[in-house]
One Martini backbone bead per residue (centre of mass of N, CA, C, O) as a GRO file, in nm:
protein
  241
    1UNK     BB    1   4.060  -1.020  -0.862
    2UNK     BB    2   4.196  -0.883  -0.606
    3UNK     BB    3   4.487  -0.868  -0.363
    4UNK     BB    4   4.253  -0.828  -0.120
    5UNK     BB    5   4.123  -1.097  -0.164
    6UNK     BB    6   4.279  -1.243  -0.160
    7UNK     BB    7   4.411  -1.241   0.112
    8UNK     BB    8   4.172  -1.284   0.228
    9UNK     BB    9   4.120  -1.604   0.156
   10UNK     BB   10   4.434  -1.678   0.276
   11UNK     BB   11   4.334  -1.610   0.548
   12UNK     BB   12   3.996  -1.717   0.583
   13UNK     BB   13   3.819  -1.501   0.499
   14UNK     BB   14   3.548  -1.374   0.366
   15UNK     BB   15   3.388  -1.253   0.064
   16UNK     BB   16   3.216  -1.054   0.052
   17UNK     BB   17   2.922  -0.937  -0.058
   18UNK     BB   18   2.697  -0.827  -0.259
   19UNK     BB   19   2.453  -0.556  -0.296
   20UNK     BB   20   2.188  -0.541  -0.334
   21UNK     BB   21   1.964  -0.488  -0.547
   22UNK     BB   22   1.683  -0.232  -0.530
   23UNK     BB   23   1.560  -0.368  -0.796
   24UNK     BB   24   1.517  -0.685  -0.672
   25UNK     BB   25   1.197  -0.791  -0.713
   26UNK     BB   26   0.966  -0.966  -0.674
   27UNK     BB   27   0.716  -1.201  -0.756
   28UNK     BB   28   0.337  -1.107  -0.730
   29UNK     BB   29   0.137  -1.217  -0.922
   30UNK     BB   30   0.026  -1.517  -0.736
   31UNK     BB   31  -0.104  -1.317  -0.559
   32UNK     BB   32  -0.348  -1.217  -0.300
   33UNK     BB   33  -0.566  -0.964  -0.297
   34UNK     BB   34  -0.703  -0.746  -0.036
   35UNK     BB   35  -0.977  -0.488   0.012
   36UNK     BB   36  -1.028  -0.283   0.219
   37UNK     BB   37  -1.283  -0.075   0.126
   38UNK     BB   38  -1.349  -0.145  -0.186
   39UNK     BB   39  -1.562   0.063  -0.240
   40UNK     BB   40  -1.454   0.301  -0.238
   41UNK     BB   41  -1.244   0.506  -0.412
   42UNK     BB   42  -0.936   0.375  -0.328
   43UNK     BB   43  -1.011   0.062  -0.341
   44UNK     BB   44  -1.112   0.062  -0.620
   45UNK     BB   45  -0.930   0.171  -0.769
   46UNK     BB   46  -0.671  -0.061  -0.690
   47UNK     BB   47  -0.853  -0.301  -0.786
   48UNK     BB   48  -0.854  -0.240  -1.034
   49UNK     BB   49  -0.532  -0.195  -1.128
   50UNK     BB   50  -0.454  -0.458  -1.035
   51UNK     BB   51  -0.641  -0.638  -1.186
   52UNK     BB   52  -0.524  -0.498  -1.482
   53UNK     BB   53  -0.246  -0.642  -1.436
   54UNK     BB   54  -0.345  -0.985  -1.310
   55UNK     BB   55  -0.469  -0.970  -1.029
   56UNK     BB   56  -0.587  -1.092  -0.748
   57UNK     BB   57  -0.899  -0.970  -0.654
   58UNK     BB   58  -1.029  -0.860  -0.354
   59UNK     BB   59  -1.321  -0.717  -0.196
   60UNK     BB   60  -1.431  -0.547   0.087
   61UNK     BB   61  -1.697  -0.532   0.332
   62UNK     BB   62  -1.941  -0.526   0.550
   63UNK     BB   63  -2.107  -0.586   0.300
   64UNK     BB   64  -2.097  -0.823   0.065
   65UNK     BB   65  -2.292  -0.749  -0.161
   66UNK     BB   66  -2.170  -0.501  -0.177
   67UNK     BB   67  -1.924  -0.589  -0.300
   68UNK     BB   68  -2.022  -0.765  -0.522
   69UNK     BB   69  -2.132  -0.489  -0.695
   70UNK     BB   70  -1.855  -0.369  -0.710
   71UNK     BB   71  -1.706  -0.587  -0.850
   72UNK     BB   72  -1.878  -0.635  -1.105
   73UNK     BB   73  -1.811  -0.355  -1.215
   74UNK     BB   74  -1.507  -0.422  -1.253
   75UNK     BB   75  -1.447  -0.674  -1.299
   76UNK     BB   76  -1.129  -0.880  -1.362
   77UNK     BB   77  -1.219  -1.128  -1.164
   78UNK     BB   78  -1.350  -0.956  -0.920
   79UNK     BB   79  -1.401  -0.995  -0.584
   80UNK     BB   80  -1.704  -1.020  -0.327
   81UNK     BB   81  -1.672  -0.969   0.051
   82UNK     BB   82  -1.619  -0.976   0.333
   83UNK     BB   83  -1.380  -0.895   0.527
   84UNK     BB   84  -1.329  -1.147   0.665
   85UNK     BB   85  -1.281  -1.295   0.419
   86UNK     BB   86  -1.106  -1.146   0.266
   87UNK     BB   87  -0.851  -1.170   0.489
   88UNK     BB   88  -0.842  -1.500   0.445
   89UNK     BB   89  -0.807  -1.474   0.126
   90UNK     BB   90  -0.547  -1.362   0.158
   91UNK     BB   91  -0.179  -1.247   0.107
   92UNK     BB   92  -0.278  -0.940   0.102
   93UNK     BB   93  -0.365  -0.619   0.282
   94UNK     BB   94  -0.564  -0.345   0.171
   95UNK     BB   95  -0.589  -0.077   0.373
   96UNK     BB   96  -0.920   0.177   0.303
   97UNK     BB   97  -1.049   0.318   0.519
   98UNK     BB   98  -1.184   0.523   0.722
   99UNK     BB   99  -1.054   0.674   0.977
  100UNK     BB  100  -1.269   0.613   1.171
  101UNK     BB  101  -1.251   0.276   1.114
  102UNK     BB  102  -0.990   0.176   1.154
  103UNK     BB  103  -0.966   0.053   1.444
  104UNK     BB  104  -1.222  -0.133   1.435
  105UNK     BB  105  -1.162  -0.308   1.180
  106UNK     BB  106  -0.889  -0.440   1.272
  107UNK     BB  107  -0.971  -0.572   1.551
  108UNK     BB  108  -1.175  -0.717   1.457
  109UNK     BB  109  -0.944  -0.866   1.227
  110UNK     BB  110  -0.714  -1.007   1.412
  111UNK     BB  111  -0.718  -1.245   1.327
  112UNK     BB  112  -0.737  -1.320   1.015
  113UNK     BB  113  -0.467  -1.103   0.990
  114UNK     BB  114  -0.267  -1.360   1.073
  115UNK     BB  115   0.025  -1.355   0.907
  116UNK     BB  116  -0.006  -1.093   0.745
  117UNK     BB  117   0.010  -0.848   0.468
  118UNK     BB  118  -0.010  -0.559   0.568
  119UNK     BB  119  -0.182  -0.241   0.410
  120UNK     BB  120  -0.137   0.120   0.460
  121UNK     BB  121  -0.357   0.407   0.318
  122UNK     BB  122  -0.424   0.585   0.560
  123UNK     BB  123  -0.554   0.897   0.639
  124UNK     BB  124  -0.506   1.139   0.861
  125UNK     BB  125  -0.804   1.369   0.848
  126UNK     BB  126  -0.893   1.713   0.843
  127UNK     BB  127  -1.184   1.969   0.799
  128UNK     BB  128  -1.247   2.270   0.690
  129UNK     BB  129  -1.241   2.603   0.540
  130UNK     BB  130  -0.912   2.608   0.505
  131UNK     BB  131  -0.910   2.245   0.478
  132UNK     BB  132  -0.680   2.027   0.458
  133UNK     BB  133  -0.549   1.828   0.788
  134UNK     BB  134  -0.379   1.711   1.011
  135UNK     BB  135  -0.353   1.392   1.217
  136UNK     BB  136  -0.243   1.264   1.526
  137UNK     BB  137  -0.210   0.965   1.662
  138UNK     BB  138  -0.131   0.844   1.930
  139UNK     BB  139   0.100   0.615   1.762
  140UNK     BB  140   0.129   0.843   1.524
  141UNK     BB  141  -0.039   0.653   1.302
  142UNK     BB  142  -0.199   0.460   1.132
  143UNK     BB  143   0.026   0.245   1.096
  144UNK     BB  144   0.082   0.247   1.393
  145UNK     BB  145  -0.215   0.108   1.472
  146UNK     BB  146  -0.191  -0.135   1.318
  147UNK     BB  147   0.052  -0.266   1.437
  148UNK     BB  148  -0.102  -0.261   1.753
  149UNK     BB  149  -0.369  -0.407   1.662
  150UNK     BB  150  -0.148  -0.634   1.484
  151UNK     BB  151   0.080  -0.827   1.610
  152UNK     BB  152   0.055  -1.078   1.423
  153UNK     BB  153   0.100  -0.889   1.200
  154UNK     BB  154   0.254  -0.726   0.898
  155UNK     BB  155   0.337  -0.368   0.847
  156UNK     BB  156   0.250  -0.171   0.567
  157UNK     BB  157   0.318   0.152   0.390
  158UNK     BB  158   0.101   0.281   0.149
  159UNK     BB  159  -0.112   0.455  -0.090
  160UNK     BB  160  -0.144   0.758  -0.025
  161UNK     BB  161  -0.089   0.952  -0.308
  162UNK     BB  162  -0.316   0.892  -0.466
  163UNK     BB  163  -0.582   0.891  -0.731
  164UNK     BB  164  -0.897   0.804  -0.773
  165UNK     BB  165  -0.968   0.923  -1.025
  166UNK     BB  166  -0.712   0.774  -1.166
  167UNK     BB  167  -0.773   0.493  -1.093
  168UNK     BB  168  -1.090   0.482  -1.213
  169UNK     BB  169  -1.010   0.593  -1.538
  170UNK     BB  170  -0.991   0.396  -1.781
  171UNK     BB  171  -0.878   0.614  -1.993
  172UNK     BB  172  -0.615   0.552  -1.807
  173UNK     BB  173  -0.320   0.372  -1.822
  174UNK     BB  174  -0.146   0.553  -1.696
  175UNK     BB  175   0.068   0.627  -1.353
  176UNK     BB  176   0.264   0.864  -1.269
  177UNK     BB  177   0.437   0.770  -1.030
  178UNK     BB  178   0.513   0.707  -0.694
  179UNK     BB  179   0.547   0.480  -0.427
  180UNK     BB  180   0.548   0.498  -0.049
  181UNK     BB  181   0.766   0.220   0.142
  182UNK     BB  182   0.691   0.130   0.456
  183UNK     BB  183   0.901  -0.057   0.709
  184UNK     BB  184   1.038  -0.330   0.870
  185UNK     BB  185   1.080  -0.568   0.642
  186UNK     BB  186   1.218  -0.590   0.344
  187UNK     BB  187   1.057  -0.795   0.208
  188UNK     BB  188   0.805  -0.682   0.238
  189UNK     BB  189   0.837  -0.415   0.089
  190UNK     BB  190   0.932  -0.534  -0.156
  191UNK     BB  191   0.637  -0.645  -0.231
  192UNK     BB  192   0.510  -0.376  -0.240
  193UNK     BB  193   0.665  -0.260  -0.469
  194UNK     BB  194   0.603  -0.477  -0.674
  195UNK     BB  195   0.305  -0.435  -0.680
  196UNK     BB  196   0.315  -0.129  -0.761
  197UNK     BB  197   0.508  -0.210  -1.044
  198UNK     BB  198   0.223  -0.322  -1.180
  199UNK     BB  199   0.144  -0.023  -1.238
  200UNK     BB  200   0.101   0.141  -1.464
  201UNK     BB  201   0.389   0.391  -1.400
  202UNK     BB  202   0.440   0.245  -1.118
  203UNK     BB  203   0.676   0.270  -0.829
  204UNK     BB  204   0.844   0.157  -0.583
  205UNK     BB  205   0.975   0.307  -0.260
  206UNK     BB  206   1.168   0.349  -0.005
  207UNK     BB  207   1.077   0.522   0.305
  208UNK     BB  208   1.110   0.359   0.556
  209UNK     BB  209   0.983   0.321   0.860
  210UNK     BB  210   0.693   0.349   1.031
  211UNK     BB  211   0.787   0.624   1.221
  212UNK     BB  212   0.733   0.782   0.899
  213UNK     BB  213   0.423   0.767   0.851
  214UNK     BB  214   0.347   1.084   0.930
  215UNK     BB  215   0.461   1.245   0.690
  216UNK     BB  216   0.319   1.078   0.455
  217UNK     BB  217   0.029   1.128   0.543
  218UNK     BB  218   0.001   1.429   0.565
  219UNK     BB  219   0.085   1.461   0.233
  220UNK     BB  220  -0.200   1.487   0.132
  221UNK     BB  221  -0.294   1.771   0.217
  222UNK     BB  222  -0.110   1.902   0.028
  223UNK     BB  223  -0.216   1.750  -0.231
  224UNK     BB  224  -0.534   1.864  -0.220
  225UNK     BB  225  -0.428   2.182  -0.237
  226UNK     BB  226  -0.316   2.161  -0.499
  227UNK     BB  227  -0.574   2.036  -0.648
  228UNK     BB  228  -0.736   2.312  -0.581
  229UNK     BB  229  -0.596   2.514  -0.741
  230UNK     BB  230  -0.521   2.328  -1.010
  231UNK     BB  231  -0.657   2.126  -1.121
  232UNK     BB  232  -0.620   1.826  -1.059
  233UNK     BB  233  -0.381   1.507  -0.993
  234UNK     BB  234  -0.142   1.482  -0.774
  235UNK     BB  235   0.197   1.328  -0.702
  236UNK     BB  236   0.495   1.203  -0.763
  237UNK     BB  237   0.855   1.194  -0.721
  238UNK     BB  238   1.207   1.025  -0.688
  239UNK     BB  239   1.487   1.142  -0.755
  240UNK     BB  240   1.775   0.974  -0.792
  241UNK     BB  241   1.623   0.667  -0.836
   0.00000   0.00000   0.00000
């Protein structure tokens, strides 16, 4: 103890508390994932690699059996339901659907998803001839059209940023990415961190509040660019953290 502590003590005043470490994340193991949008390509690949972590993943669509069919191929008992049922049964809801879909979708299911830790992956986008460029929604972003259409749920963006081809590609093990965390409370935030650090390869970044993101959701247009010059499939890195 410095002679400032002691002094702060004999005082009376309390000794500051130390700085919670941002890399100490919750355990959210025990969590039911559930995935609207999961027969597409990102919310399937995404229901794959966490289910393949030993999360329990529900995948949702507009029909029961079509979710069904898509669990089935997946396997790691993965189950399929229509939307309504995956957002009640879930304790984080992973919405994956397409942009066009995303504002009626969340809609219908504002009741399902009150009380709930809402993640929103949905990039606005729009494509010509010239390639894919930002959309930018009267709220904002799709992450805010999601939080002011579900004041009920908590409401976090994140996995805007992988590539469906590598998330649903069995042969490949890990996928070394970061993964853009944005939300309004820490505690949220931090789940969903720990959730993304469940996926071999991938850890969770917090990148600010709901605000910001749409300029993370835009960066997907230019990832899309890199990867149709290179033949890739890139992903991002935030050094010095």
């Amino acid at each position: 103890m410095t002679s400032s502590d002691s002094a702060q003590q004999s005082a009376g005043t309390p000794a500051k508390a130390p700085a919670k470490d941002p890399w100490d994340l919750p355990d959210v193991s025990g969590l039911v994932v559930g995935v609207l949008g999961g027969t597409g390509p990102q919310g399937k690949g995404l229901a794959y690699r966490l289910a393949l972590a030993g999360q329990k993943v529900i995948i949702g669509s507009r029909a029961a059996e079509r979710a069904q069919a898509a669990a089935g191929e997946l396997g790691h008992g993965v189950e399929g339901a229509d939307n309504a049922e995956t957002a009640r049964r879930s304790d984080i809801v992973i919405v994956a659907v397409p942009w066009e879909g995303h504002g009626k979708t969340l809609e219908s299911l504002r009741e399902e998803l009150a009380g709930k830790l809402v993640v929103d992956c949905v990039n606005p986008l729009g494509f010509d001839k010239k390639g894919a460029y930002a959309l930018k929604p009267e709220e904002g972003s799709a992450a805010e059209q999601a939080a002011a259409l579900l004041p009920d749920s908590r409401v976090a963006a994140a996995f805007h940023h992988l590539s469906a081809v590598l998330l649903q590609d069995p042969e490949i093990d890990r996928i070394d990415t970061d993964v853009m965390v944005l939300g309004e409370e820490r505690v949220d935030v931090e789940i969903v961190q720990a959730l993304a650090g469940r996926i071999a390869g991938m850890r969770g970044v917090f990148a600010g509040r709901l605000r910001n993101a749409h300029q993370v959701e835009s960066l997907v247009a230019n990832l899309i660019s890199v990867n149709r010059r290179y033949k890739a499939h890139a992903g991002l890195r935030v050094t010095d953290v």
